[in-house]
C-alpha positions in Angstrom: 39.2 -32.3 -11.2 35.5 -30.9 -12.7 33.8 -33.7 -13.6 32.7 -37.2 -11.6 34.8 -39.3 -13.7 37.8 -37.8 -14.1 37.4 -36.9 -10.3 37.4 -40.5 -9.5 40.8 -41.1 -11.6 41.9 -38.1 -9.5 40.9 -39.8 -6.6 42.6 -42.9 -7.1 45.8 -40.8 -8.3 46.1 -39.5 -4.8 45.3 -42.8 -3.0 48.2 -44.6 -5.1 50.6 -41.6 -4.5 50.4 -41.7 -1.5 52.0 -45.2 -0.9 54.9 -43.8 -2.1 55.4 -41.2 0.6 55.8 -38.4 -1.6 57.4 -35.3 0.3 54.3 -33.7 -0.4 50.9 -34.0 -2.0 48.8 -30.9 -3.7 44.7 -32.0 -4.2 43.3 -29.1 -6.4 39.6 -29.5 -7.2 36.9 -27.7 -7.6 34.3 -29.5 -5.9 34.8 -29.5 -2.2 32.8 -32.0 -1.4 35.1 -34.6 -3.1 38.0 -32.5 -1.8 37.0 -33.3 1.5 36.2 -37.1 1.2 39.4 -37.5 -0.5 41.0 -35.3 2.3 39.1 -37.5 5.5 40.5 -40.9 3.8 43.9 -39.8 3.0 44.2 -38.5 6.3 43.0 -41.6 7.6 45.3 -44.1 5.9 48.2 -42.1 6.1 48.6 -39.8 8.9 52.3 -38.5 8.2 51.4 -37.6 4.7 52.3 -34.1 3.9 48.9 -33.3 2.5 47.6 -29.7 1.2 43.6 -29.6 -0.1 43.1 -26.6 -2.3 39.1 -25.7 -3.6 39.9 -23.7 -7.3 38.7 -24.1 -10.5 40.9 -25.1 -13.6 39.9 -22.3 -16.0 41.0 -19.7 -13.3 44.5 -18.6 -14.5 45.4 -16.6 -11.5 44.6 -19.0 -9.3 46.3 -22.2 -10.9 49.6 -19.5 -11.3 49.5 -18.6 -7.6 49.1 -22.4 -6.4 52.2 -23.2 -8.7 54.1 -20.3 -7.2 53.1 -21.1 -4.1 54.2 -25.0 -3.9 56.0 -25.3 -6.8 54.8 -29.0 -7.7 57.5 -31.4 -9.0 55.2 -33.7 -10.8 51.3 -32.6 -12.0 49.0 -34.8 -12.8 45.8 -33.2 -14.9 42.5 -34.9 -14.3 39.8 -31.9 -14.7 37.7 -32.5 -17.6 34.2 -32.9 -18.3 33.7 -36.1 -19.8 30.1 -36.7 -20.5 30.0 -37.2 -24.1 25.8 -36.3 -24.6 26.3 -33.7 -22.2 28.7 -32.1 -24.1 27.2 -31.9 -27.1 24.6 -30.3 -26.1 27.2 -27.4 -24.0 30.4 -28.2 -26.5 31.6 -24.2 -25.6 31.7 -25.9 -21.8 34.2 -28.4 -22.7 36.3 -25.8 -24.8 36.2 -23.8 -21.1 36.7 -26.3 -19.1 39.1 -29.2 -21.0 40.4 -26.6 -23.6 41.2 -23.6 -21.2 41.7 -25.7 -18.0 44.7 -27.7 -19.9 46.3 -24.7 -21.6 46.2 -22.8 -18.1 47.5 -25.3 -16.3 50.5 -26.5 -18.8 51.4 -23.3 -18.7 51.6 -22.9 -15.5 53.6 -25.7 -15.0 56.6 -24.5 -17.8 56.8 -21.2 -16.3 57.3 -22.7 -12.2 59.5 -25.5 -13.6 58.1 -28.6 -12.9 59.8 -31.7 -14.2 56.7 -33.4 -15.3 53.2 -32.8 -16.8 50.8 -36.0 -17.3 47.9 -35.1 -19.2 45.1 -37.6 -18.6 43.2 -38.2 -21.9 41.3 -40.7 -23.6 40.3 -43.2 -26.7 37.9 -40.1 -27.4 40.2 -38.5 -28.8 41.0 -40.3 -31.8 39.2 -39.4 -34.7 36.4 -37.7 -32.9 32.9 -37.7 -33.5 32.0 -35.6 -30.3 32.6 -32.1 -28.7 34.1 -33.8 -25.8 36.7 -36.1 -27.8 37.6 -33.1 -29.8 38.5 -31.4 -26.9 40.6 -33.8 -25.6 42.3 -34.2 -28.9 42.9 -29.9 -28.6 43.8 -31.1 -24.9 46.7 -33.8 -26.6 47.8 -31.0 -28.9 48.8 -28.3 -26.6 50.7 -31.0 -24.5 53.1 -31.6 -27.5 53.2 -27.8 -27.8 54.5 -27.3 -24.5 56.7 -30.0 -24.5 58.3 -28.4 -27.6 58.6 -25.0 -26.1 60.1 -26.9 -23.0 63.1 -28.1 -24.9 64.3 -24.3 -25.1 63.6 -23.2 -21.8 66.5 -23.7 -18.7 64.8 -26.2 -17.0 63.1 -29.3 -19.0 59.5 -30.2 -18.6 58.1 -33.2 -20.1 54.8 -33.0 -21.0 53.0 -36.4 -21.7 49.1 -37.6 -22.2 48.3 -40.9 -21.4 45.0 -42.1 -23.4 42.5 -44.8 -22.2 38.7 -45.9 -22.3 36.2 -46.6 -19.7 37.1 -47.8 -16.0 34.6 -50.3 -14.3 32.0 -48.9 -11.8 32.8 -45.4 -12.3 29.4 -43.0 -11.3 27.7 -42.6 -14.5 29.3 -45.3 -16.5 26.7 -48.8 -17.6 27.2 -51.2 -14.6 25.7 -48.9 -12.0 23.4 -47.8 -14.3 22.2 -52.0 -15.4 22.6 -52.8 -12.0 19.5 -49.5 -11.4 17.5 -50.9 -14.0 17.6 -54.2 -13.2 16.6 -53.5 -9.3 13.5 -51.9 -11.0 12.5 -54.8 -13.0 13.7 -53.3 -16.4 13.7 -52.6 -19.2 17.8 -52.3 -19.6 18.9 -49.9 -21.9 21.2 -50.3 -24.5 21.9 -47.9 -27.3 22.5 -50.2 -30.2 22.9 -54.0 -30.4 26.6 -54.1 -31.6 28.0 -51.1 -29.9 31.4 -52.3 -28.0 33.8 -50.8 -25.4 37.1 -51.5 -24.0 37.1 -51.6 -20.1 39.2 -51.1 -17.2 39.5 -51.1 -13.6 40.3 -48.0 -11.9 42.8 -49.3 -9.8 44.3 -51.0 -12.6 44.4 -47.9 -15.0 46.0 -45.1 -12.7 49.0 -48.0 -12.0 49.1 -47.5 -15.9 49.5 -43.9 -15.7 51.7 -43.9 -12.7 53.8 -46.4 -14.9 53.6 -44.4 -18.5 54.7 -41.3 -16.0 57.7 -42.8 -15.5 58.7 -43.7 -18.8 58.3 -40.3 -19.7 61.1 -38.2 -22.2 58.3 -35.6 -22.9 56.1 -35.2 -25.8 54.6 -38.6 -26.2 51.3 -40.2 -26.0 50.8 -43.4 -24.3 48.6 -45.6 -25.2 47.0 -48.4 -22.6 46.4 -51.5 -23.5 42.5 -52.2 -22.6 42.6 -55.7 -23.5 39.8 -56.9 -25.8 36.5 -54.8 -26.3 33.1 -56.0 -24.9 29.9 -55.8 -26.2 27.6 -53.5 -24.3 24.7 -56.0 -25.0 26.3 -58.8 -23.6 27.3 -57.2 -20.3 24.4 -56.1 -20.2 22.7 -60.0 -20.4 25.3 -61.2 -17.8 24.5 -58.8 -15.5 20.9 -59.6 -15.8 22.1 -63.7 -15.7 24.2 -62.7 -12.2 21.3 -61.3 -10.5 19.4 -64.7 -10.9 17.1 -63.6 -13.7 16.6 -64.2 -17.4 17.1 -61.7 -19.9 14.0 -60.9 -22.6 12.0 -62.8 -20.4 12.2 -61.3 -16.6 14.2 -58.3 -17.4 13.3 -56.7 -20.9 16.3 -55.3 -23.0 15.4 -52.4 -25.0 18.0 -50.6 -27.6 17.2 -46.9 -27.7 19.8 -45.8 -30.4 23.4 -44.2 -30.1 23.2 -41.1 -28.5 24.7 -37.8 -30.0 27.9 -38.0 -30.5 28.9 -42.0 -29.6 30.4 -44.1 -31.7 29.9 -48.0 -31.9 33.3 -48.7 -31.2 36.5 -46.6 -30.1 39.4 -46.0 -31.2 42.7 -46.0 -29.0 45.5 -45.0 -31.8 44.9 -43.2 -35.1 46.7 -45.0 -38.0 49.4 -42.3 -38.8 50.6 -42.1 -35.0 52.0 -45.4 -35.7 52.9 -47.9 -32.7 56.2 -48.0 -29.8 56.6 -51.1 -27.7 57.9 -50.0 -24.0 58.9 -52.2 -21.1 55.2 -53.0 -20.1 52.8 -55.2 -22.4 50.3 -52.7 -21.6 52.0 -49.5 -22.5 52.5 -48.1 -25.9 53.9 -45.1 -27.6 52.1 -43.5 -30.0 54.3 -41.5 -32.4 53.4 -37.9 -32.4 51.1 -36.4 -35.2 53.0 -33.1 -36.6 51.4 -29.6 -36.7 51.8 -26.1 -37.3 52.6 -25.4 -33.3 52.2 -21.5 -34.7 49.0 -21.5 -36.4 48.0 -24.3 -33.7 48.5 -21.2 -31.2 46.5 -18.9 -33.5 43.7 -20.9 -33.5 43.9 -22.1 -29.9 43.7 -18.3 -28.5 40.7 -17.5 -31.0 38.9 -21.3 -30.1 39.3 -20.1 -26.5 38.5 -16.6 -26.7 35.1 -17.1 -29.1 34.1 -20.0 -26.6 33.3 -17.3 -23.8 30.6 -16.0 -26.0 29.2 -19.1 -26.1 28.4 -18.9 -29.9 26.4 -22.2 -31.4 29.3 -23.1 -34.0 32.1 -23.6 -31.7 32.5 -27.3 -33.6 33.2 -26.0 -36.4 35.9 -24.1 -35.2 37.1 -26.8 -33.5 37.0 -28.7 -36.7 39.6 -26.6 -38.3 42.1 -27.1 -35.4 41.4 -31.1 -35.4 40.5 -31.9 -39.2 39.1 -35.5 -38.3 36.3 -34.5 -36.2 33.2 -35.3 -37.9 30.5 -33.9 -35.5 26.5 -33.0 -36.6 25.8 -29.8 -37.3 22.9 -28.2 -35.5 20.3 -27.0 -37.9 18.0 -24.3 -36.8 
């Protein structure tokens, strides 16, 4: 789990696991700090739990082979990703490494030690992407249907899923914490454009989701969560303001600052040609995989991944001819 956000999902993975008394539980991350937290409060709350804490990073192919070897996990759940959007775009060759490489490493991983089930944690990102790190996902979405195809001819199944959703509530790094900062300080709040809109989520709420879509899995599919209806950055922002007893514009300045490199105003959680499936839960859909060249897929994948350690400055564009729709901004000069 490499990055804050995806970390937390991680987090909250474990923590709703582990109700379920699971005859063991595997935490890989590379971060020991969280790996410790997470360890101290698991331990806490449920002393008989067959826990094992591992410190490794995702891109480390040896590593994520030996730990599959080792335990031979029934049921993986992917979280590592970076997710920062601005970030990435400024190091796109560091989501290839670490999205990109840390996905195909570990699917791979998982096919060859037979697990029965590989949930790929994505997000609304990945549709149509206008950003290093939603491309990446998309790449992410890609080799999961790859592997789920090559699955259906090895001995033992593996279903490989991806479950895509937007923004969970309070998350480090995400607007509230970052309104509720501002607003302490007496202003201004920053927003980056007037109509920009996002769908939201609890994290509690979204990893009962994936648990759920886990379970509905036959391999190969993408679920889709339902987010319920999109707000508008600018108005959470103004009843955030209105809940801490002030007025906006007049004791706590908003001030728009422009979409940031990569962002779009709204996202997207289903492109139009993946079509829509009902399942058993109001809030979990079936997108209908997009087809591909799994072959030239492959081609590309190895060269994506093997130009992105040279850290060259036109890794979108290569990225671009693996996921046609990404429309990214190239870098002049």
């Amino acid at each position: 789990m490499d990055n804050w956000w995806w970390r937390l999902i991680g987090s909250e993975l474990c923590r709703q696991i582990a109700t379920y008394d699971p005859e063991q539980l595997i935490v890989f991350d590379i971060y020991e700090n969280n790996a410790y937290s997470i360890e101290q409060e698991l331990k806490r709350n449920y002393p008989n739990l067959n826990l094992k804490v591992l410190i490794g990073s995702v891109r480390d192919q040896k590593r994520v082979d030996d730990i599959f070897s080792s335990y031979r996990p029934d049921i993986v759940y992917h979280a590592a990703a970076h997710k920062h959007v601005p970030l990435m775009e400024g190091s796109p060759n560091e989501a290839v490494k670490n999205n990109v490489v840390g996905t195909y490493n570990t699917s791979k991983a998982a096919l060859k030690h037979n697990a029965e089930r590989f949930v790929l944690i994505s997000t609304d990102k990945a549709v149509n992407p206008t950003n290093a790190m939603g491309a990446s996902k998309r790449i992410c979405e890609m080799i999961i249907q790859m592997m789920d195809k090559d699955s259906r001819n090895s001995k033992k199944r593996t279903q490989f899923v991806a479950v895509r959703f937007g923004n969970v509530l309070g998350s480090n790094g995400s607007v509230i914490p970052l309104f509720k900062k501002q607003i302490a300080a007496g202003g201004p709040v920053t927003v980056t454009h007037p109509d920009i809109i996002r769908y939201f989520m609890t994290i509690s709420e979204a990893v009962g989701l994936v648990l759920q879509a886990g379970a509905y899995a036959a391999g190969g599919e993408i679920f889709v969560l339902d987010m319920g209806q999109p707000i508008k950055i600018d108005t959470l922002a103004r009843n955030l303001i209105k809940l801490s007893g002030l007025h906006p514009d007049e004791d706590i300045k908003i001030k728009y600052i422009g979409l940031r490199p990569g962002e779009k105003l709204y996202e997207e959680k289903l492109m139009a040609e993946e079509g829509l499936q009902k399942t058993e839960n109001q809030l979990i859909y079936i997108g209908k995989p997009i087809p591909f060249d799994e072959k030239k897929f492959l081609k590309d994948l190895q060269s994506l991944i093997q130009n992105s350690q040279e850290n060259p400055k036109n890794i979108e564009a290569q990225m671009q001819q693996i996921v046609p729709n990404f429309k990214f901004q190239e870098v002049v000069g």
